[in-house]
Each structure stands twice: as C-alpha cells, then as structure tokens.
N, C-alpha and C positions, 0 to 999 in steps of 0.2 A: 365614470370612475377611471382612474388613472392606472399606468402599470405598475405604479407605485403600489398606492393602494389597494389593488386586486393581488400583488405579493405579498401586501402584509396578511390579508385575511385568508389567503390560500397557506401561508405559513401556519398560522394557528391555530387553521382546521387540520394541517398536517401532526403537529405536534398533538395535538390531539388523539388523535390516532396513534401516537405512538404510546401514551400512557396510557390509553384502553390494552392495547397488545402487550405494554408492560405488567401490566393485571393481569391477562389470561396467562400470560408465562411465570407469574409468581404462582397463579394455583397449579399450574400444569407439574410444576417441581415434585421428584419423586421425596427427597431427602436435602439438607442441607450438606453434600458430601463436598470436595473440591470435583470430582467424577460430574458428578450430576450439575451444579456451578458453570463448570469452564468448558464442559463435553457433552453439554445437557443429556447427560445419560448415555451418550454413546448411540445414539437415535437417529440420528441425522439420516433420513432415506437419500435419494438420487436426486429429485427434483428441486427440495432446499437444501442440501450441502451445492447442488451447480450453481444457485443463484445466489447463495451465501459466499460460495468462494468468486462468480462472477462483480458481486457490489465488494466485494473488500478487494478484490485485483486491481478495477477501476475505481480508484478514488478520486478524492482532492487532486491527488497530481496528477493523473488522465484526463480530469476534466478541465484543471484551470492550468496546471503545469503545463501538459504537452501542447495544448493550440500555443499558448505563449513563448514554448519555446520554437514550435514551429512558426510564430508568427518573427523572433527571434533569426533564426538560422534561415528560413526558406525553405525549398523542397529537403532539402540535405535532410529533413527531420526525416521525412518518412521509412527511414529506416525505423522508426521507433513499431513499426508493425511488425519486423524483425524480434527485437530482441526479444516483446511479450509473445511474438511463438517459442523461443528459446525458451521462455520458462517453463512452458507446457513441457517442452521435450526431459527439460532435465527432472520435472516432476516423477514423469517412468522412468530415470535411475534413481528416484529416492523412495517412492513412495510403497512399490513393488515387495521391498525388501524388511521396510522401515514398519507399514501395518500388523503383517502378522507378527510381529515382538512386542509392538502396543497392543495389542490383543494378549495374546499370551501372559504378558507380565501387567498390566493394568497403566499403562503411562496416561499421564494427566500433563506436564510438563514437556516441554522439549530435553531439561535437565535429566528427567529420568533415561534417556536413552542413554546420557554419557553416563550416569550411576549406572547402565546394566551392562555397557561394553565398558568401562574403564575402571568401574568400584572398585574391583580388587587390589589395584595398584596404587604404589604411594605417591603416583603424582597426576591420581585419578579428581582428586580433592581439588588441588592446583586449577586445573584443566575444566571441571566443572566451573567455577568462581569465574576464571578468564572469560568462557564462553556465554556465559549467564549476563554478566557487567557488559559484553558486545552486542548482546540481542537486547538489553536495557538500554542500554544506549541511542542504539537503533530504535528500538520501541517509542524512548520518548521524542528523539529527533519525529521519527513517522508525526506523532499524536502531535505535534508542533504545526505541521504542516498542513495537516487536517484542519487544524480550529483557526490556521491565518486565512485557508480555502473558505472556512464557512464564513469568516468575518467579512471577505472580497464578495461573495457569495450576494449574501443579504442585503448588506451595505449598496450592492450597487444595483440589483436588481427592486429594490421597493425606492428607489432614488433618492437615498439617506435616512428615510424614514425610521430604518434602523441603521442604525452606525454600527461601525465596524466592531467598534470593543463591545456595544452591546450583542450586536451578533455572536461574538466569542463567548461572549460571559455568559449569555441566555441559555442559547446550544449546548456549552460543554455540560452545564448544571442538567437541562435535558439528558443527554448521553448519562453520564452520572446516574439522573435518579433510574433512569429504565432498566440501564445494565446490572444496578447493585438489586432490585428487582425479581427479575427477572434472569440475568446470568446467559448463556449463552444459548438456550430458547428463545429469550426476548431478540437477541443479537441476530439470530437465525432469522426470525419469521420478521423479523423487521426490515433483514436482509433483502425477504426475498420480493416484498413488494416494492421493495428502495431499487433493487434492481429490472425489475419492469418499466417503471416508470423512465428510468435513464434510459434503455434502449430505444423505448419509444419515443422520447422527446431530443434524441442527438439525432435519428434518422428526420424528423419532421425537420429542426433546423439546416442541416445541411443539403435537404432539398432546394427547400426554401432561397439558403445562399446560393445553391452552386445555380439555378433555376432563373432566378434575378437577372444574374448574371450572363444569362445565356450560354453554360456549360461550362465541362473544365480548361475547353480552349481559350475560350474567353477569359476564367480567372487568370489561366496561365499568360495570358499577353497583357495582362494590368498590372499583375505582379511585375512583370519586365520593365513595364511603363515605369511603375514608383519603384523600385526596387529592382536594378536587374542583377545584382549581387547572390541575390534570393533565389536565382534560377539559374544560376552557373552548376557546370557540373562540378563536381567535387572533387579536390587535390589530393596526392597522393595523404596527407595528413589527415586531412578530413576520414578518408577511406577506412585509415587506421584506428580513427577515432571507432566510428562503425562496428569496425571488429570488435574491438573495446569495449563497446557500452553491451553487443550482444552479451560479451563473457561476463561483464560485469551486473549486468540486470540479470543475465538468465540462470547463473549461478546463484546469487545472493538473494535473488529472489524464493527458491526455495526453501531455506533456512530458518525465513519468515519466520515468528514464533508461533502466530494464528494462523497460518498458512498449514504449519507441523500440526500445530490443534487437529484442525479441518481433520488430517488424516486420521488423527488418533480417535474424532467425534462421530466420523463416520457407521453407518449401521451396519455395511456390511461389505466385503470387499470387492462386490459385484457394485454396488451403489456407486463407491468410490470411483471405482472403472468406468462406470457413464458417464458420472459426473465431468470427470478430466475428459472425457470424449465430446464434450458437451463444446468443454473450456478450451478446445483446440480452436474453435471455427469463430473465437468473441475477438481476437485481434484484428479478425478481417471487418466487423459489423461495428468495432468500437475503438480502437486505436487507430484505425486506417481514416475512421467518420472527422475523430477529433482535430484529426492532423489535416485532415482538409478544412476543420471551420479554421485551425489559426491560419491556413496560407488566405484563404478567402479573407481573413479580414487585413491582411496587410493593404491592400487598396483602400479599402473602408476606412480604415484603421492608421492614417497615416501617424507618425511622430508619435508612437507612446515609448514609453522608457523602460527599462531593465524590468523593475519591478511592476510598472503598470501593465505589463506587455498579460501579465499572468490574468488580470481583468477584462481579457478579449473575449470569453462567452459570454459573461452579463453585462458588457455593450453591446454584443451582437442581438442579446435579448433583450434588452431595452429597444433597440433601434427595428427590432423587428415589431416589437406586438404596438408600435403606432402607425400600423397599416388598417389598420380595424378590428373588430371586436373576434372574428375569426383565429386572426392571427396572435393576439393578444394572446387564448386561450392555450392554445399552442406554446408561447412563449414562458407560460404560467407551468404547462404540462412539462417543460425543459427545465427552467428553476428547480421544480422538485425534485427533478429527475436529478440534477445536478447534486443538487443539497442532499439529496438522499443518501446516494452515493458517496456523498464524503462522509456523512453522518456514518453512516453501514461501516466504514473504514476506521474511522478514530473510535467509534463501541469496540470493535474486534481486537484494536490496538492493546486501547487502557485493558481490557480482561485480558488481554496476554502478557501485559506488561505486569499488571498484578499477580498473576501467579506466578511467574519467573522472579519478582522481587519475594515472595511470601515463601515460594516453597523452595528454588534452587538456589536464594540468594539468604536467606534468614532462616531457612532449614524447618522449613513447617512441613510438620507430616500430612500427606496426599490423601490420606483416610481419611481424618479427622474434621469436625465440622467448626471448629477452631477457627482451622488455617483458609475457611473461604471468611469467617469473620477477620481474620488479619488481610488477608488479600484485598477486600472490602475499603479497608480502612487505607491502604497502600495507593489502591487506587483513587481514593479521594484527594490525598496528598498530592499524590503523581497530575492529578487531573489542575488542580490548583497552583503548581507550580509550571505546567504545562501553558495556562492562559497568560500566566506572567508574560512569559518568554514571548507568545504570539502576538499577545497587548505591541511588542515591537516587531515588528518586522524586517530584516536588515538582508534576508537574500530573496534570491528567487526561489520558487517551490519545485524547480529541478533541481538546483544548485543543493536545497536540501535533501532531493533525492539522492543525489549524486555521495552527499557527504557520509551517509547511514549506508550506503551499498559499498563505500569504501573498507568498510570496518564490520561490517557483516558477513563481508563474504570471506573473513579470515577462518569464519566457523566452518567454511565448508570441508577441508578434508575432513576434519572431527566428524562430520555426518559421512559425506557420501564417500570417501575411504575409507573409512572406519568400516561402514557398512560392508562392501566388497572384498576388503580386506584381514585377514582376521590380524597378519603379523604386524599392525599398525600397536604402536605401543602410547600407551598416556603420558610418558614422557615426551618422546617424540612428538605428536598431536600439541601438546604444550609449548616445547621449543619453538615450535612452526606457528601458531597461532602469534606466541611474542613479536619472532620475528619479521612474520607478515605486517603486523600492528602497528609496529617502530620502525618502518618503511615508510608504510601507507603514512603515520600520522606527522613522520618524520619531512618527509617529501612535501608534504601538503605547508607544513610549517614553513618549511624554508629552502624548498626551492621552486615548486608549480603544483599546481594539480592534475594536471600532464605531462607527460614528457613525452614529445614525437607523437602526438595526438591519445597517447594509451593513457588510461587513468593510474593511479599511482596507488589503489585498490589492486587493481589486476596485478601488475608490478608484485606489490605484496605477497600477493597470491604464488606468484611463482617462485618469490625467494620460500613461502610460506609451505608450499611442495616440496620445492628442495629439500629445507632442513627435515620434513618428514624423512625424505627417501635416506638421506644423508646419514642421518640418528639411527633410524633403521639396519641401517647396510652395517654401522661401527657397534651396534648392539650383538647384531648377531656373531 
C-alpha cells in the first residue's frame, strides 16, 4: 500500500475519533449556557488546559509556516524559539491579575473585561466595538490559515488523493460539526490527544533527518553548499528585525481571544500555574524541532518557491515513509500529528471568534442560552466564508501571521495597562488603539511592512502607547 493510501485511511480512522469524542462532549454538557459552551464549565484541570493551550499555540503556522519560513530565511529563523518563550513571559503579566476578575465577575468573553474596567465611561462603548472588530479580524485572518495548512496538509501527504479544496471543505465541515457539538469540551479533549500525537511525530522526523544526514554539522555544511546566504550571520537589520518579531509575537500573542478563554476556562488558579509552567519548556521541544526540519530540507529541498516553501513537512514525509514499512508508520504518526494540531487550532479559533461576534460585537447576553444558539449560527457563516478565502491562497502562512499580529497587538495596552493601571482612561485606550491602527494599516498600505527591519505593528504600538500616556497626562 502506498503512503498515499495509508494517509487516506489513517485520515478517516482519525476523523472518526473525532465525532465519537464529539458525542461524549455533547452528553458531558452541564447546560446549554455561553459558560458551559465556550468555557466548558470552567473545568479545565492542569493536565488538558497544558495540552489544550500546547495544540492551539502550535498550529498550522508552527508546523507548516515556521520550517518554511525557516527553510525561506536560513538559520536567521531560529530566533522563532525566542519569541514563543516571550509569550510565556508576558502570559505572567496578564494572566496573574486578569483570573481572579474572571472569576469574581463570571467573564465568558475577552469583551467582558473591557465592560468591567471601562463600562462606566462614555467611550467605554467605543473602545469595546474597536477592540472586538481587531480580535475578529485577527480571528478570521488566524481561521484562514489554518484550513490553507490543512488543505497543504492532506493534499500532499496522501499524494493528491485528496486535493486541496477538498481537504479544506472536508476538514472545516468536520471542525464545524464537533465544535457546535460538543463546544469547548469537544475543543479540549480533542486537544489534548491532537497534541500528543504532534510532539511525538515532530521528534521521530527530525531524528530521522538530522540522523541521515549525519548530524547537525553536516546539515550545517550542505546548507552552505546549496545556500550559503542561509548561514551568514545576520545584519545589523536582520537583528532588528529579531527584536521586532520577539515584541511583536510575544505581546499579541497574549491578547489571543482563545488564549484569554483558556484563562477564564481554567479550574483553578493553581491548574493554570502548572499548566503555563508546563508551556514554558514546549518552545525548546517544538519550535526549536521545527525550525531545524525546515533548515534540514533546504538541501533536500532545493528550488521551491514562496508559497511552496510552506509544503516542506509533507515532502519531507512523503520522502521519508518510502524507506519502508517502519518508516512509513512513523511518517503516518507525523501527519496526524500535524493535522491534528492545526485542526486543535482553527476549532479554538471559530469558538472564539463566535463568541466575540455574538456577545461583544451583536450584544448577546452571556447568560442566556440564546446567544450560544446565535454564536452557533455566527460561527457557521464565519466558517464558510473562511473556506472561501483559503479555496485561494495568495500569501505565505507567516506573512499571514505577521498580518493579524499587526493589528492585534494594538489591544494590548486595553489589557495589560489597563490591568496595572487603574488611571488609564476609555478614552485614552480608544485614542491609542485608533492611532496604533492607522499607522500599522497605514504603513502597510503605502509605504512597507517594515521599516529598518521593525514591523509596522510594533511601530503602532508605540505611537499607540504614547497617545495613551499623552491623553492621560492632558486629562489629568
């Protein structure tokens, strides 16, 4: 049997599993609340909120984005081990402070925080709407990238057996019926074997390559051989760039909307504490893993392009599992490991994205069992307009990272000042988000997406500081 083949029936047997697990998380539901929905109760112990927040941190773009941009750029990536420890770090300035208020006040939403620090004020309204329409944004950019990862995914590991748009169209419909289901129990426990499976099948492959190869000295002087651009040290630009992407993943990375769930779903705030203790030590075992299959396949891998560069792990797994039936299985245990993980990411997306359009964007009450039927209905839409867009493909699945961490990370004073701050004001916060916005979107339009290697997200961010402190200083 072929490694085609053996992907399509290991596929099958996968999805399978997933609507048995969709079943047990639709009886496991206490109530139809938005609580119990998007926070499955607030339940989430230590062991699956780390393996829930580990398969949604790693997704689509960790798995198919970073080798390809590392296969892209050269060593210069492995900075990307950097910035996913920056996320963990700024996680203990948000989450420390941000729990016990979700706790206390009952938040379902990331909008409920801005309603409980800003409601009073009249441009608390304002401020809610901006911040909501940027994590939507971001949401669906995310959920775009996910279903072109699962499309690259399938498509090239069963050896077109499935195509790409059907990969997308199959998948999303899966994702869909589990999640409206089952809700974020389903999301969870789907998680948490989605993310087993990945850890174990990224370390088996890059033994495998770096092994071949005869170590990483070896890869290191073949990469020189085809590419010795790939192994220069880096300019003072580059450098810059570096700094940049740490500020800009490790900030906006927080803000996540399912990221904020996590913390609000959590069982207890000891759970949560392990869990992020957990999630400190996955950048070494899985962003460090990734970044070395894409350098490994630039020798393998000569001549692919912009966009094909993002299809270097299901080449590297076709071209592995025709060593023998051993190898094969291995290559099978990566696949899902893969797919999993992007899967685990675009469920988490659409339910975050559904309840930020239903409850902070269309003002459905968080009680009521209504607004998880409208959220439902949101996220069908959201999910069908999402395959549209992926049915094309026209960047890379960094370049889409890049674009949603632009405009995400404008929310971050509204969280983490706001939080440490009390004299932070809803006007201010508002000013500052605009500001940021019409920099960042401004900059991108018509002049780079850099300047002097810094992103023009970041950029944002600092005029989008200023006018806080600015508004601030002339209020008082």
């Amino acid at each position: 049997m072929s490694f085609g083949s053996v992907g399509v029936l290991a596929l099958c047997i996968y999805l399978v599993g997933l609507v048995v697990v969709a079943e047990f998380a639709r009886r496991a539901r206490v109530d139809t609340t938005p609580a119990d929905h998007f926070l499955a109760g607030r339940g989430l112990g230590t062991f699956v909120l780390f393996l829930t927040l580990y398969a949604t941190a790693y997704s689509g773009n960790s798995l198919l984005g970073y080798p390809g941009e590392a296969y892209r750029r050269g060593f210069s990536w492995i900075m990307a081990t950097g910035f996913m420890m920056s996320i963990i770090v700024m996680f203990h300035v948000l989450a420390p402070k941000l729990r016990p208020l979700a706790v206390r006040h009952g938040f379902v939403t990331p909008g409920d925080w801005i309603r409980h620090r800003f409601g009073n004020e009249k441009a608390g309204k304002p401020l809610l709407i901006a911040i909501s329409v940027l994590m939507a944004i971001a949401l669906g950019n995310f959920l775009v990238a996910q279903l072109v990862a699962m499309g690259h995914v399938t498509s090239e590991v069963t050896g077109g057996q499935v195509p790409f748009p059907v990969g997308v169209i199959g998948l999303a419909a899966m994702i869909l019926m589990y999640e409206t289901l089952g809700g974020m129990r389903a999301v969870a426990w789907t998680d948490s074997a989605q993310g087993l499976l990945m850890a174990g099948g990224l370390l088996a492959l890059l033994i495998w390559l770096v092994g071949e190869a005869g170590g990483l000295a070896a890869v290191s002087q073949a990469i020189g051989d085809v590419r010795p651009d790939a192994i220069r040290v880096p300019d003072a630009k580059e450098q810059a760039n570096w700094a940049s992407t740490i500020v800009l993943l490790g900030t906006a990375s927080v803000v996540y909307p399912q990221a904020i769930q996590r913390i609000f779903a959590a069982k207890s705030g000891a759970s949560l504490k392990r869990a992020f203790s957990l999630m400190t030590f996955m950048p070494l075992t899985t962003t460090l893993v990734v970044t070395l299959i894409g350098l490994a396949a630039i020798p393998r891998l000569a001549g692919l392009g912009e966009i094909q560069a993002d299809t270097v792990m299901p080449r590297l797994l076709a071209s592995w599992a025709e060593l023998g039936p051993t190898q094969m299985l291995l290559a099978v245990l990566v696949f899902l490991g893969a797919l999993a993980a992007i899967m685990s990411t675009a469920d988490s997306v659409l339910l975050s994205l559904g309840s930020v359009i239903a409850v902070d964007l269309m003002g459905g009450d968080r009680d009521r069992p209504e607004t998880t039927q409208l959220a439902k209905r949101v996220t069908a839409v959201a999910m069908v307009v999402a395959v549209g867009v992926a049915l094309m493909p026209r960047l890379t699945l960094w370049s889409l990272i890049e674009l949603k961490m632009e405009l995400l990370i404008q929310a971050v004073p509204a969280f983490l000042i706001a939080l440490h701050w009390r004299r932070l004001s809803a006007l201010a916060a508002l000013l500052g988000v605009a500001a940021g916005t019409l920099v960042a979107v401004g900059a991108s339009l018509f002049i780079a997406r850099r300047i002097g290697g810094i992103h023009v997200g970041v950029i944002g961010l600092a005029v989008n500081t200023a006018v806080v402190l600015v508004v601030t200083a002339l209020r008082r």
